[in-house]
C-alpha positions, -999 to 999 in steps of 0.1 A, spaced: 0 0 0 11 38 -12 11 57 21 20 89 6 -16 100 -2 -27 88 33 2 111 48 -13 137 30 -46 140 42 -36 135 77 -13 166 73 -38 183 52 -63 175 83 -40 183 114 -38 221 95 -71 225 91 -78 218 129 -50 237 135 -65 268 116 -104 262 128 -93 271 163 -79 306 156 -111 311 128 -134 301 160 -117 326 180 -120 355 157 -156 348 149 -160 347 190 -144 379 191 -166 397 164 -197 386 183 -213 412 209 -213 397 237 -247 384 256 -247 410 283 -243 440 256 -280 429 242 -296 439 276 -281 475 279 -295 484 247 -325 489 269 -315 506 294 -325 541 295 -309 575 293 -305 580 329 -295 554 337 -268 553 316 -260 586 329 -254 572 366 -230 541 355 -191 553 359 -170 558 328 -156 525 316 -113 523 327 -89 526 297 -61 550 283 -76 575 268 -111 575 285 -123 606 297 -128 601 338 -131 638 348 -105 651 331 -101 653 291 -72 640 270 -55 671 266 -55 672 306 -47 636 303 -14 642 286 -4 670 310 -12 650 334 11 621 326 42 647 326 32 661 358 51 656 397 40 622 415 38 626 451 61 596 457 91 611 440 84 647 454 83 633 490 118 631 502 130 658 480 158 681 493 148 719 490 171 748 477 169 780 472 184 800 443 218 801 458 218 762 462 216 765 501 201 736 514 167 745 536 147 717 542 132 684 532 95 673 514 81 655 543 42 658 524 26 668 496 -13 676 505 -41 689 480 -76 700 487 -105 683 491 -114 700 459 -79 698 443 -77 735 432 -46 738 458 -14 717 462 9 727 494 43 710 498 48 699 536 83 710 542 108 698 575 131 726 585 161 723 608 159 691 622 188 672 639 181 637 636 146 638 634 141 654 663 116 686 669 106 688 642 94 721 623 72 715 594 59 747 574 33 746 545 45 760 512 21 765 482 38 739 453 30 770 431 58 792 448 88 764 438 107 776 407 112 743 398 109 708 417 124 682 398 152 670 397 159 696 422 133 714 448 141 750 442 123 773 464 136 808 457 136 835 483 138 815 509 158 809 538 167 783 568 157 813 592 127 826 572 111 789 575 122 782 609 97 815 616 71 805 599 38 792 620 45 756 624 22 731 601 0 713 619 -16 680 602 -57 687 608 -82 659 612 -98 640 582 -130 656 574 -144 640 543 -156 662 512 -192 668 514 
């Protein structure tokens, strides 16, 4: 018996299953899927009360312009911890905090001034607006070691929550 032609079709079939599976998963991806049906119904308001969906360019209270500002902007993490200069590269202080309204229309940077190891410690509140610049290096102009040190001392207030 020729085997060749046997050979053949079993190739010729182990590609064809081969292929199906990937065809059965695009058609599976094409399809909307079951849930999507029933929100068709759903009416306008309350479409209007379910959150944004999560992805990159999604608006979720801000817009994409914002969005791309946004991504260029300060993280906390890598401002806290910061040394802070002033124009004459005197070292004055430390980022202990950044802290923002409830409302988020102001940003303060929680600075430590004067410590010796750690100890009483003198923390003043400086708008983030009034820095020069802030990274890679917290520059703070017109300020001095003495002109923080007699500044009212910044006092962490209780967590109210935003109405």
């Amino acid at each position: 018996m020729n085997w060749k032609p046997v050979k053949t079709f079993v190739i010729c079939a182990a590609c064809s299953v081969a292929l199906m599976g990937g065809a059965m998963a695009q058609q599976q991806k094409d399809k909307p899927a079951e849930k999507d049906k029933g929100s068709e119904s759903k009416t306008k308001e309350e479409k209007a009360l379910m959150p944004p969906a999560v992805a990159g360019k999604v608006i979720l209270g801000i817009e994409v312009i914002e969005a791309d500002l946004v991504a260029t902007g300060w993280r906390a993490s890598k401002l806290i911890g910061l040394t802070v200069h002033n124009e004459f590269d005197e070292k004055i202080g430390k980022i202990e905090d950044v802290i923002t309204t409830p409302k988020g229309d102001l940003s303060v940077a929680v600075i430590e001034v004067g410590t010796f190891l750690g100890l009483a410690k003198h923390r003043v509140a400086i708008p983030i607006r009034q820095f020069e610049r802030l990274a890679p290096k917290a520059i703070l102009p017109g300020a001095t070691k003495t002109a923080l040190k007699n500044m009212p001392k910044f006092e962490y207030g209780a967590y109210v929550p935003a109405p």
